[in-house]
C-alpha positions in Angstrom: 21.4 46.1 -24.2 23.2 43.2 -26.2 23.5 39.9 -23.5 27.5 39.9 -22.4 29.1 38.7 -19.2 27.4 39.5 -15.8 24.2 40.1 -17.6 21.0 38.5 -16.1 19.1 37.2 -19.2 15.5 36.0 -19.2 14.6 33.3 -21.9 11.9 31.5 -23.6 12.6 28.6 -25.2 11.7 24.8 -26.5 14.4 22.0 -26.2 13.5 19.1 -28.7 15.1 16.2 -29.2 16.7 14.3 -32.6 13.2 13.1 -33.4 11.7 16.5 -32.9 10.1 15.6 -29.9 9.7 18.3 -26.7 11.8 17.7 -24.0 10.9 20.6 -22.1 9.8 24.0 -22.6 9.1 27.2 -20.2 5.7 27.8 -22.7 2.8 29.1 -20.0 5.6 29.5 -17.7 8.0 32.5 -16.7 10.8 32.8 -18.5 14.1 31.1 -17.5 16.3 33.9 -15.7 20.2 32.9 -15.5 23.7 35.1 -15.1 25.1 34.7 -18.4 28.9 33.6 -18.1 28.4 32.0 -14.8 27.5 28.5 -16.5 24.4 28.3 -15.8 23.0 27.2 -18.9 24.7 24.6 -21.0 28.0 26.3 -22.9 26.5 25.8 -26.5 23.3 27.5 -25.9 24.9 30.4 -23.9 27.4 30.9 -27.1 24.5 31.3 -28.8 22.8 33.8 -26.6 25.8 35.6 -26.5 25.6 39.2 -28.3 22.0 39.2 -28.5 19.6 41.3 -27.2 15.3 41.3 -26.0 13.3 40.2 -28.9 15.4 38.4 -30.5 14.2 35.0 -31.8 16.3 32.1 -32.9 16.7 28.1 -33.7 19.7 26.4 -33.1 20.9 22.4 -32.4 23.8 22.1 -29.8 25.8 19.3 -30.2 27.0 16.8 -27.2 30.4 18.4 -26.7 28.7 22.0 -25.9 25.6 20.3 -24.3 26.1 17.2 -21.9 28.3 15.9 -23.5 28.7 12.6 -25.0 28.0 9.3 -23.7 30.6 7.9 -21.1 30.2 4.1 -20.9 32.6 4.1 -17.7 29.8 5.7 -16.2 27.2 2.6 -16.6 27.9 -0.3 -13.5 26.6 -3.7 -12.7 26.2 -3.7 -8.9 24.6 -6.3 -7.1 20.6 -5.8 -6.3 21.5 -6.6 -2.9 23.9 -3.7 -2.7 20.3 -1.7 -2.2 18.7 -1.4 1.2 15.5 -2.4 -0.1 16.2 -4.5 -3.3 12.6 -5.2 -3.7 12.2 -1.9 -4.6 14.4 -0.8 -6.8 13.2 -0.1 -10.2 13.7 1.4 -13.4 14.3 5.3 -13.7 14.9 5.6 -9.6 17.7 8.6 -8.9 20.1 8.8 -6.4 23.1 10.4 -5.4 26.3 8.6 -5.0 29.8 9.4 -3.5 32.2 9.6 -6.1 35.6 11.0 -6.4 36.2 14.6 -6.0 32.1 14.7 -4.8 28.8 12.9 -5.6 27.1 12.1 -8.5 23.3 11.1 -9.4 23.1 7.8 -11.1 19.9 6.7 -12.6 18.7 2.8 -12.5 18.7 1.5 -16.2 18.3 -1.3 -15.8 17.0 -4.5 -13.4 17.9 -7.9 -14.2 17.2 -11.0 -11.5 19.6 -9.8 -9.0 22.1 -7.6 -10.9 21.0 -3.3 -11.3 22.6 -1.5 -14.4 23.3 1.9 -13.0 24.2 5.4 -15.2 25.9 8.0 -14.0 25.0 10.1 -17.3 23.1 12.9 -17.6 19.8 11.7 -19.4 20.7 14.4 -22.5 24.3 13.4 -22.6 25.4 12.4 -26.8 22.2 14.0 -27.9 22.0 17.4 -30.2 19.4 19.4 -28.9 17.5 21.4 -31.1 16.5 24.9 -28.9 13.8 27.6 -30.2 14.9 30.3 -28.3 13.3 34.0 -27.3 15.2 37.1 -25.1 12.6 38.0 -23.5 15.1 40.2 -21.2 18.1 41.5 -20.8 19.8 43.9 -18.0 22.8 44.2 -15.9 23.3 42.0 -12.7 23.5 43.6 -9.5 26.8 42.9 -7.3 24.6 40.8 -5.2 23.5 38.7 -8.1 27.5 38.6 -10.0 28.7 37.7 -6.1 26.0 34.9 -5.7 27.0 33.8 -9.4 24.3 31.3 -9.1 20.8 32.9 -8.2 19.5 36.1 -10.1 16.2 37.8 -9.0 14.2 37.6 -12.6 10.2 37.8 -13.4 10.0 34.2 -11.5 11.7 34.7 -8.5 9.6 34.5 -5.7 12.4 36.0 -3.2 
């Protein structure tokens, strides 16, 4: 069965960065299981999956646009540290979610300077290519449970 629309795809792969350096991989772990077409995965990568079928093995570098796209400097703010419930504590790398329009957002702390915080609301991998190594380890139809859901698919790592 070649990987098309609706089907539920099981993966192993390794994401690397510019430098060649792993940014994660599912190696000694299941495989990732996703719906293809239901944007699970980043578009770039599930472009590439498309078509193919179980045992396939490939390389491929996604660019920003079809990844997380690039950079957004609108998305980086100065707030005050006293803006924070517990300024003391705020430090570098710290996630939260935000209200923003149209929903919320997770920014990330960049940066702290004296009493000033440089927030980011982009997604760590956003204006990187990412270089994937990429095995179908599965491939099969979705069930109407899993194509309704659109989200969650019953794979070799469920524990459902």
């Amino acid at each position: 069965m070649q990987i098309s629309k609706n089907s539920v795809v099981s993966i192993h792969y390794t994401l690397k960065d510019e430098k060649g350096e792993i940014i994660d991989t599912s190696d000694g772990k299941d495989p990732l299981d996703y719906l293809h077409g239901a944007g699970q995965i980043i578009p770039g990568l599930e472009n590439e999956l498309e078509g193919r079928s179980t045992g396939e093995e490939f390389s491929v570098v996604i660019e920003p646009e079809m990844g997380y796209g690039t950079r957004e400097e609108t998305l980086v703010y100065e707030v005050p540290k006293s803006e924070f419930e517990v300024p003391e504590e705020v430090e570098v790398g710290m996630q939260f979610r935000v209200g923003a329009e149209g929903g919320s957002m997770i920014m990330v702390v960049a940066g702290v300077h004296d009493d000033m915080v440089t927030l980011d609301g982009n997604h760590p991998l956003a204006g990187m290519n990412l270089a994937f190594d990429v095995s179908v380890a599965g491939v099969r139809e979705a069930t109407e449970e899993e194509i309704k859901a659109g989200q969650h698919v019953h794979g070799s790592g469920c524990g459902c």
